[in-house]
C-alpha positions as semicolon CSV with decimal commas, in nm:
position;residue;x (nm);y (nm);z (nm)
1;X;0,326;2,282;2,442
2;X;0,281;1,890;2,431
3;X;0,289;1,687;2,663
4;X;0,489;1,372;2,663
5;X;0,485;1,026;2,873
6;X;0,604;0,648;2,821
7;X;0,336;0,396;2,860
8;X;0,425;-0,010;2,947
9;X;0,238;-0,216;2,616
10;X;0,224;-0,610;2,594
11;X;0,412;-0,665;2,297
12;X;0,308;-0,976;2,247
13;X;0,257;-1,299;2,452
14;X;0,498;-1,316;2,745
15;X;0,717;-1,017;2,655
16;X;0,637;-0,589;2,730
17;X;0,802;-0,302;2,663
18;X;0,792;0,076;2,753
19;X;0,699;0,344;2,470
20;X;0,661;0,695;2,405
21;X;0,366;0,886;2,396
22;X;0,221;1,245;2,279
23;X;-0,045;1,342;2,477
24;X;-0,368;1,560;2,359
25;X;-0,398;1,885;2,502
26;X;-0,655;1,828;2,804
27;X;-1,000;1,989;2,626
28;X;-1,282;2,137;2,770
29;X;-1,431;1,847;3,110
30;X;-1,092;1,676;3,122
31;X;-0,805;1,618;3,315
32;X;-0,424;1,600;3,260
33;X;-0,295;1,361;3,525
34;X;0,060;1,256;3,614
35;X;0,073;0,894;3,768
36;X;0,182;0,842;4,125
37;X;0,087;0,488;4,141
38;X;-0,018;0,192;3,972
39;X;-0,095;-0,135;4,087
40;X;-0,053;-0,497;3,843
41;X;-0,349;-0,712;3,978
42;X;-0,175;-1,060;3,918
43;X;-0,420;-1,297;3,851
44;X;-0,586;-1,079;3,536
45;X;-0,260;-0,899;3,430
46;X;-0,036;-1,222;3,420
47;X;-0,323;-1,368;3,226
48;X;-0,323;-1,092;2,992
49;X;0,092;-1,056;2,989
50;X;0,106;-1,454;2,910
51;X;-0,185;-1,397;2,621
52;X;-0,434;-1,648;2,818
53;X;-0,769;-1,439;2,737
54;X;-1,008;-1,673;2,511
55;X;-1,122;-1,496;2,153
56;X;-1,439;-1,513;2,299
57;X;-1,384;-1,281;2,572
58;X;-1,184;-1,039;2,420
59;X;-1,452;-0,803;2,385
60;X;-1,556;-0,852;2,735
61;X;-1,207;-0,801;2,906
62;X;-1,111;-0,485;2,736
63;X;-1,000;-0,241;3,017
64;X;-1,147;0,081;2,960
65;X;-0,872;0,241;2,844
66;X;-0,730;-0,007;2,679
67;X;-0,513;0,048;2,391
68;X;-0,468;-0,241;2,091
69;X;-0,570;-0,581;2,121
70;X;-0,507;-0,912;2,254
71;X;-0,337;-1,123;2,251
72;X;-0,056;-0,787;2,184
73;X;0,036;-0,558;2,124
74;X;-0,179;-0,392;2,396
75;X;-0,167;-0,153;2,655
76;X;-0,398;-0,301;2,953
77;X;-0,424;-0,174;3,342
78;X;-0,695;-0,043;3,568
79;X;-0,502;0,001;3,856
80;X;-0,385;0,405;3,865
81;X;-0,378;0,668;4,087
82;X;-0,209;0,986;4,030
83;X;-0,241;1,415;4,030
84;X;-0,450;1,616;3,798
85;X;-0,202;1,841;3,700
86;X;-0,414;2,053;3,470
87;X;-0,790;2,054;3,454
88;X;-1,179;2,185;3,640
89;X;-1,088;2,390;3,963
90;X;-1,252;2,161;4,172
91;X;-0,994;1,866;4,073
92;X;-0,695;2,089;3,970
93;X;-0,401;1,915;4,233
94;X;-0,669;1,670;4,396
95;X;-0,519;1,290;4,442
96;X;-0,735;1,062;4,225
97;X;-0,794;0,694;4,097
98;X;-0,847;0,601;3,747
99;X;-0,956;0,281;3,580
100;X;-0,624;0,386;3,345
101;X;-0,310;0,147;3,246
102;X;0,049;0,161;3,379
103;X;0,132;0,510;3,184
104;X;0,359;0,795;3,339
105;X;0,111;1,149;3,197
106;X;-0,229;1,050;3,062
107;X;-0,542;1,286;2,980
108;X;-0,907;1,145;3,008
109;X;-1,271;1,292;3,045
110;X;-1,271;1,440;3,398
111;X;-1,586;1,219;3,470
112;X;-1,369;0,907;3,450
113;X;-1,162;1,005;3,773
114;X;-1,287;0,909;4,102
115;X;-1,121;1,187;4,388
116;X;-0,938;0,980;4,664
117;X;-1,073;1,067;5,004
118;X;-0,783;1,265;5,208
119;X;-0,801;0,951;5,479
120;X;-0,672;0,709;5,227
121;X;-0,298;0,737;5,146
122;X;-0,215;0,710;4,793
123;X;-0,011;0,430;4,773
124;X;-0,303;0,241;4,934
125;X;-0,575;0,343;4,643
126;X;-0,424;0,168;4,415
127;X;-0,612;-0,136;4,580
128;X;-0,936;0,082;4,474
129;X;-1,021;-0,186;4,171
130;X;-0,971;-0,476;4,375
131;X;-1,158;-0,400;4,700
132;X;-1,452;-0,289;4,435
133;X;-1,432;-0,615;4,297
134;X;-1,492;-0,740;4,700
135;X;-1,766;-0,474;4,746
136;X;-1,945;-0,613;4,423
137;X;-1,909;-0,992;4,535
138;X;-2,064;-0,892;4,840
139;X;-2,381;-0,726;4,703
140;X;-2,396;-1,009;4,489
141;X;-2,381;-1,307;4,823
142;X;-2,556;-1,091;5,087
143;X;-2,393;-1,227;5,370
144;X;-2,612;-1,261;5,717
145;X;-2,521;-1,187;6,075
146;X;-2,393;-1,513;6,226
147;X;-2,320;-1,679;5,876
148;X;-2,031;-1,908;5,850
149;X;-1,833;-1,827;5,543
150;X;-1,495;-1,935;5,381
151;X;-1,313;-1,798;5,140
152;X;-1,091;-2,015;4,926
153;X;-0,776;-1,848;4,780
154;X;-0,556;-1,622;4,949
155;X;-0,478;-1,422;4,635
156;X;-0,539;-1,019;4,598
157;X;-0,979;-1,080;4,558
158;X;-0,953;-1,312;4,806
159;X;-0,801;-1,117;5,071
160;X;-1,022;-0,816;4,965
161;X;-1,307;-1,005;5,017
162;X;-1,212;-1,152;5,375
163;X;-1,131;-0,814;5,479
164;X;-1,466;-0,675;5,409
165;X;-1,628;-0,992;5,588
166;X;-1,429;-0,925;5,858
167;X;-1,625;-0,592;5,990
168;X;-1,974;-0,816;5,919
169;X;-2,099;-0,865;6,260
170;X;-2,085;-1,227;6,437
171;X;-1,997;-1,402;6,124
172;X;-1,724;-1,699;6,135
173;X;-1,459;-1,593;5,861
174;X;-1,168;-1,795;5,761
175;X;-0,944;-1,782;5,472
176;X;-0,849;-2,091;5,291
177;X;-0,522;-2,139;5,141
178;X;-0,249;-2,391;5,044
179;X;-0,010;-2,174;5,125
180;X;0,060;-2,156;5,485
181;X;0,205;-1,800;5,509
182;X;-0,114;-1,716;5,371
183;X;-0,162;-1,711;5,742
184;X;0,026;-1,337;5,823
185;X;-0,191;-1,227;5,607
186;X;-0,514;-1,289;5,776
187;X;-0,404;-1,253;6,094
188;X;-0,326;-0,874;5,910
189;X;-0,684;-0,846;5,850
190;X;-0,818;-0,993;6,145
191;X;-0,968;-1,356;5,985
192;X;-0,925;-1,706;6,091
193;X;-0,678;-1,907;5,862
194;X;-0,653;-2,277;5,751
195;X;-0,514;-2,463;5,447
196;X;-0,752;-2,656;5,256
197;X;-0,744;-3,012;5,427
198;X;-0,800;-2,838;5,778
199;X;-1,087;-2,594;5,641
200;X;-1,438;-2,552;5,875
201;X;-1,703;-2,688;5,724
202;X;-2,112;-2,657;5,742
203;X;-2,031;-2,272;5,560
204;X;-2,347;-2,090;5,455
205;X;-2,143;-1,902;5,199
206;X;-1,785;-2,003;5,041
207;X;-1,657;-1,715;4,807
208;X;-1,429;-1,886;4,553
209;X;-1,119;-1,705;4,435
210;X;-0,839;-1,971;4,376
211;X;-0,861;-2,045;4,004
212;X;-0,832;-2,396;4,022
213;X;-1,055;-2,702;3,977
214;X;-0,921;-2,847;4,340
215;X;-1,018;-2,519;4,506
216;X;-1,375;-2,508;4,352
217;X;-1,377;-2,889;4,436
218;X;-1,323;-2,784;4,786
219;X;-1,549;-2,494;4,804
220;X;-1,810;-2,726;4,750
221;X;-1,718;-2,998;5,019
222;X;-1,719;-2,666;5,299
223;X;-2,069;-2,598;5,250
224;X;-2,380;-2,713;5,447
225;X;-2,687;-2,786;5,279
226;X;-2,854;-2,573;5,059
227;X;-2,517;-2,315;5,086
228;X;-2,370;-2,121;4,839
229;X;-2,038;-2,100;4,635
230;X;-1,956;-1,730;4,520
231;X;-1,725;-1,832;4,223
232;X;-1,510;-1,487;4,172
233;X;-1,213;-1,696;3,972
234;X;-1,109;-1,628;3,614
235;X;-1,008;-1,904;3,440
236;X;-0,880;-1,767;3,132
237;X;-0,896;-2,032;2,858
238;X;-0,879;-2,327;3,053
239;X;-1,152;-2,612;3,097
240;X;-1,260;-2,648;3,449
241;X;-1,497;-2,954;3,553
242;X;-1,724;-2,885;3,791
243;X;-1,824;-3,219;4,105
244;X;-2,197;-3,183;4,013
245;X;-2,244;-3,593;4,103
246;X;-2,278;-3,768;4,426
247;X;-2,419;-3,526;4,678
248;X;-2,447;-3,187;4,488
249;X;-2,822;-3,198;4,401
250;X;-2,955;-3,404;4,735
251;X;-2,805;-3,107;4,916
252;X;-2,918;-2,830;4,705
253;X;-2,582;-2,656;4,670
254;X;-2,535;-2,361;4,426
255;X;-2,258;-2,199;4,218
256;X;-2,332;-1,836;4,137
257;X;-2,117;-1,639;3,943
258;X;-1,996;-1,260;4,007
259;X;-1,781;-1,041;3,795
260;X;-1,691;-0,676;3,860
261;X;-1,796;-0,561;3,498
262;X;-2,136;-0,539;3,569
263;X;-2,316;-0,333;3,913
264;X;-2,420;-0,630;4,097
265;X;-2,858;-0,663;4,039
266;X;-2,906;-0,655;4,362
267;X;-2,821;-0,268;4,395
268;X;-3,015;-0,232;4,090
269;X;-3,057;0,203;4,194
270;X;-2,639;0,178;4,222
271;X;-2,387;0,293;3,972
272;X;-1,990;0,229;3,893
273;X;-1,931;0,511;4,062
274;X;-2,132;0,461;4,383
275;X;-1,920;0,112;4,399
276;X;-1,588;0,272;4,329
277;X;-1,682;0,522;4,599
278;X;-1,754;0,294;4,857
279;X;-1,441;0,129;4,768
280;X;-1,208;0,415;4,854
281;X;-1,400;0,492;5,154
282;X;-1,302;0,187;5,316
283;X;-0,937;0,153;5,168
284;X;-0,955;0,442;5,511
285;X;-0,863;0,084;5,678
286;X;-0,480;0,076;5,739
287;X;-0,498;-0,295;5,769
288;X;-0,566;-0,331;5,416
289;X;-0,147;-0,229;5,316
290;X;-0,079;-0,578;5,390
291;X;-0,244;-0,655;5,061
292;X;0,038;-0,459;4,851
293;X;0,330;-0,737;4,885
294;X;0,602;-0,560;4,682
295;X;0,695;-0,239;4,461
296;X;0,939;-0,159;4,199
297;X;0,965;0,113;3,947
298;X;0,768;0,217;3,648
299;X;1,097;0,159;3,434
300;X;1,137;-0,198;3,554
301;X;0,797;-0,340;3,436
302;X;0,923;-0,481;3,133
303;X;1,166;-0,716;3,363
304;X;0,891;-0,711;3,688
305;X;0,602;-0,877;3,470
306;X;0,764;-1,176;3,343
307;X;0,834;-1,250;3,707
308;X;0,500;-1,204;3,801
309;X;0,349;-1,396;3,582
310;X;0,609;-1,674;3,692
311;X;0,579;-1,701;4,047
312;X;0,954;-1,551;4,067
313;X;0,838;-1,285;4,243
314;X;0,529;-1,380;4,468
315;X;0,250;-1,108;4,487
316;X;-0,097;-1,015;4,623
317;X;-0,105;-0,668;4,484
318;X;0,271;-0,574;4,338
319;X;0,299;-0,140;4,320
320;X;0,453;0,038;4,029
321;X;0,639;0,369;4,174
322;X;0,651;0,655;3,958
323;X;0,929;0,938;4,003
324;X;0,879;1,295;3,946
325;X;1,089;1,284;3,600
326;X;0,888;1,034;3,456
């Protein structure tokens, strides 16, 4: 018997649409899985949805399961968690995450599912890709005890990242947005909040996540000397300049990058699967649901996306609900 599903593809630039799809028998070492849950990270998917990715990084963005290529058609998500329906014993009706786009049935090697740990409620894994994104840019900056640290953009990496600081021991966390009800949310996750003109300064560290020149401009005015800006933003294909003048080399600031594609070198003995496994482990933390800011269902995407990619609908991480027909 085959199995059918309906997949969400990018048509093209700004517009997406829901299709059918036959499935391959599962084979020998993999897994039939029927979606529960998918999340639309908004900063990357918007980007994708509005056909912002630069030729140069097309090769570099593909999602691994991608389907087609940008700018569209394409089928792009990383964000899914769901039931293996059919597959090994030992995952046969077990809860998982996959790094798999917004598609109802899908079958992939059983070695690309990561279990979901029975602490962490499903509709909260689907947060799995962004908090490993936080766990990366963490090995990457190193924070100390008793550092002083911002974090500049209140978007879904953003928050991720202040939640994780916010276990550190004795360090001064505070989340930096221009949006002032920005400020529910870290109070959610137990940080300090301020908008940009009222930020702390003298910061050791300053993890970047806003995506714009006047946050990076910013970043750079909170640190004390010789500190550190964690630039996590993707810019897509827009020019950003960079305040290198005036004080920026007297005071021996840096700008290091971090990106979730590749295991941060500083864990150089840890795999994608290690980080993905921390990840879930602390998605244990209810505090984290305040992170998913709104859910609709799988057959709404083609209307939900355009509205995402907006503003229309405002959004850290927005959840796609799938029903037991689909």
């Amino acid at each position: 018997m085959k199995h059918t599903a309906r997949s969400f593809w990018v048509d093209s630039p700004g517009r997406g649409g829901i299709r059918d799809v036959v499935l391959p028998e599962p084979g020998e070492g993999e897994v039939l899985v029927r979606s529960l849950y998918s999340g639309v990270s908004r900063g990357t998917e918007t980007l994708v949805f509005r056909g912002g990715v630069p030729v140069s990084q097309h090769t570099a963005m593909r999602a691994p399961f991608q389907e087609g290529d940008f700018p569209g058609p394409v089928k792009y998500g990383y964000l899914n968690v769901g039931v293996v329906e059919e597959g090994p014993e030992a995952l046969a009706g077990r809860t998982v995450f996959c790094l798999y786009p917004h598609q109802t049935r899908y079958v992939v090697p059983a070695s690309a599912v990561t279990p979901v740990p029975d602490a962490v409620p499903a509709e909260r894994a689907v947060l799995a890709g962004t908090v490993e994104t936080a766990v990366n840019a963490l090995w990457d900056a190193a924070p100390l005890v008793g550092d002083r640290i911002a974090v500049v953009g209140g978007g879904m990496v953003g928050c991720s990242v202040a939640a994780l600081l916010a276990r550190f021991p004795g360090v001064r966390v505070q989340l930096v947005d221009a949006d002032p009800s920005r400020a529910l949310v870290a109070e959610a996750l137990g940080v300090g909040f301020a908008t940009p003109d009222d930020a702390r300064g003298d910061c050791d560290l300053v993890v970047h996540a806003s995506a714009t020149e006047q946050g990076l401009a910013r970043s750079l005015e909170l640190l004390t000397a010789e500190g550190t800006v964690l630039e996590l933003s993707w810019y897509g294909d827009r020019q950003v300049s960079v305040p290198l003048g005036e004080a920026f080399h007297s005071r021996r600031l840096v700008i290091r990058s971090s990106q979730v594609g590749t295991v941060s070198p500083a864990r150089p003995h840890r795999t994608y699967a290690d980080r993905l496994a921390v990840a879930l482990d602390l998605l244990a933390d209810p505090a984290l649901d305040t992170l998913v800011t709104g859910e609709s269902a799988f057959e709404d995407l083609p209307d939900v996306l355009p509205k995402l990619a907006s503003g229309e609908i405002p959004a850290l991480c927005h959840r796609v609900r799938y029903d037991e027909h689909d």
